[in-house]
N, C-alpha and C positions, 0 to 999 in steps of 0.2 A: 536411210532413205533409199528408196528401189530407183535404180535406174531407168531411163527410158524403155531399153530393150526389156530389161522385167516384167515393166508395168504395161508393156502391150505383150508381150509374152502371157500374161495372167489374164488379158482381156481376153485377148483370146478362147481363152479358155469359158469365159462368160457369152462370146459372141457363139460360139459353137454349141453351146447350151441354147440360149435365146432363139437360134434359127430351129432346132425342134418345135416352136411355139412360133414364132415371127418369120415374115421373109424377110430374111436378112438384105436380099436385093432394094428393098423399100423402105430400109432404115438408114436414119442417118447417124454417122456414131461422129463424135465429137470429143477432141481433147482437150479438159482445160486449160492444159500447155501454152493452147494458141491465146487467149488472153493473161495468163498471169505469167510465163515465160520473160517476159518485155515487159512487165509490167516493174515500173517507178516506185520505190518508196513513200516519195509524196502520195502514191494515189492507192498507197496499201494504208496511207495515215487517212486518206479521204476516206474510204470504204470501211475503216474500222468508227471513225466518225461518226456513224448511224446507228451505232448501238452502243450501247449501254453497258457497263458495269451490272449496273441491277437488274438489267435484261438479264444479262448472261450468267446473271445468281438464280435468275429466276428456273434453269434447267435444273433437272432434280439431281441429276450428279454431282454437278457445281455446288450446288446448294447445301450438300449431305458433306461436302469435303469441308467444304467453306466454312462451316459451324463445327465442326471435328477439328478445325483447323490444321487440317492436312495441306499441301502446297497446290497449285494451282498454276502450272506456267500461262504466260502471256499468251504460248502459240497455242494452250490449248483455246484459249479464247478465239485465235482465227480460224481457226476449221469451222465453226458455224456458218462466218461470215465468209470464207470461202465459197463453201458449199451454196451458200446463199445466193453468192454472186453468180456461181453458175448459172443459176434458175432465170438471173439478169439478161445472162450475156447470150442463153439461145431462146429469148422470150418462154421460159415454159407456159404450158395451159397446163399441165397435171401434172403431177410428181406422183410417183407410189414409192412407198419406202416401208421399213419396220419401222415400230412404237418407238425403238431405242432412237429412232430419226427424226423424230415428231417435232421438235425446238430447233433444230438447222434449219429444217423446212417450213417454219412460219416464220425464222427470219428471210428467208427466202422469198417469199409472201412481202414482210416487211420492205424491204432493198426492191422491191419490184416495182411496189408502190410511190418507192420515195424516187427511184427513176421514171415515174409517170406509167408503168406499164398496170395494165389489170393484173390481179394476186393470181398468181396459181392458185386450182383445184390440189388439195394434198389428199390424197386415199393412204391409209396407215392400214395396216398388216398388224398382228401380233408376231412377235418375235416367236417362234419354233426352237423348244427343246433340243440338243443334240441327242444324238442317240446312247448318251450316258444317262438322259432323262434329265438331268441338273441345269450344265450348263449349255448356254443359246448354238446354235444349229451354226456354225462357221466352218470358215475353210481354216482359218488361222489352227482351229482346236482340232482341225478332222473329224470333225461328227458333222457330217452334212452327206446329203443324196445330192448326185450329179445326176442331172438329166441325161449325160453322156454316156451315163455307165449302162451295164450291159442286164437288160431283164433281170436275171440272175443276180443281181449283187443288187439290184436295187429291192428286188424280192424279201434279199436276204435281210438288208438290213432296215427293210418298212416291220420284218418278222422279231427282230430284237426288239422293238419299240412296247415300253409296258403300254399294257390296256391304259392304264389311266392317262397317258399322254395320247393314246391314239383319237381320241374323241377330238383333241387340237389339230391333228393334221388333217384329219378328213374336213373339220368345219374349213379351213384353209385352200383345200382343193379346188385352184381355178375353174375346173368344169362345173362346179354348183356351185361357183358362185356367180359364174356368169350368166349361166344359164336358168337363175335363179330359183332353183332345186330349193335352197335353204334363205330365210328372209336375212338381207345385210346384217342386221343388230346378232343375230344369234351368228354370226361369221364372226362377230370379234371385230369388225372392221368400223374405222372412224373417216369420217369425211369431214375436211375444213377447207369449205367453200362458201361460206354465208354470202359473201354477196352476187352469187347465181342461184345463189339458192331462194327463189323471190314465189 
């Protein structure tokens, strides 16, 4: 488990990316420290209360161990419902995450509802190849592009990338897809918002 110092040492490193793209002046960053820190056992058995067993089969990881009958600890079950809670605690209106995020984030949706708030907007991303082409694009694995880094290295390693994954990064590129260069569905991009979506 990362300590505090760590795990705002590593943001940082996310915050200083993000302000290439965001004014960091105009953001507000939040830690979920400040509600689950102090937070009571009884009200981690409340919060776990809202979901389900067969909910949390229903995730395709869970789901693929779970018939394999590989083990499955209890606390991986709360990181959904963490996560979810966060979505609670700063009212979200939109989440964006990758695919592999897609089941935290409509329980997210779920625990929002059931605290009276409207559901988050979820935008899902596809997960990005690392630049071994296999496995997913992380900081854990080291195959990832830092926005931080220097022309040069991000040149270098957009230039290892095989042709047949480079078709995935371009469709991914923020500037077309904001600017709607390329139509959503062919971005790979899902949205789960049905009830603004009227």
């Amino acid at each position: 488990m990362l300590s505090l110092a760590d795990i705002k040492r590593n943001a940082q490193t996310y915050f200083e990316q993000a302000g290439r793209i965001l004014d960091i002046s105009k953001v507000e960053i939040r830690y979920n420290g400040e509600w689950f820190a102090g937070m009571m056992f009884a009200e981690v058995l409340r919060m776990a209360s809202k979901v389900t067993v067969a909910r949390m089969l229903e995730r395709d990881t869970f789901e693929k161990r779970h018939s394999a009958r590989e083990p499955i600890g209890i606390h991986e079950f709360l990181y959904p419902i963490m996560q979810g809670y966060d979505s609670v605690m700063i009212c979200s209106d939109v989440e964006l995450g990758g695919n592999d995020q897609l089941f935290n984030n409509l329980v997210g949706r779920d625990l929002q509802r059931d605290a009276g708030q409207e559901p988050q907007c979820v935008l899902i991303l596809p997960i990005l190849e690392g630049l071994d082409g296999v496995e997913k694009m992380s900081k854990r694995q080291r195959q990832l592009h830092r926005l931080s880094e220097s022309a040069t290295d991000i040149f270098g390693k957009t230039m290892s990338i095989s042709d047949a994954l480079m078709e995935n990064v371009a469709a991914c590129r923020p500037g077309r897809l904001f600017r709607r260069e390329i139509p959503i569905n062919e971005a790979m991009i899902t949205l789960h918002c049905p009830s603004r979506l009227k």
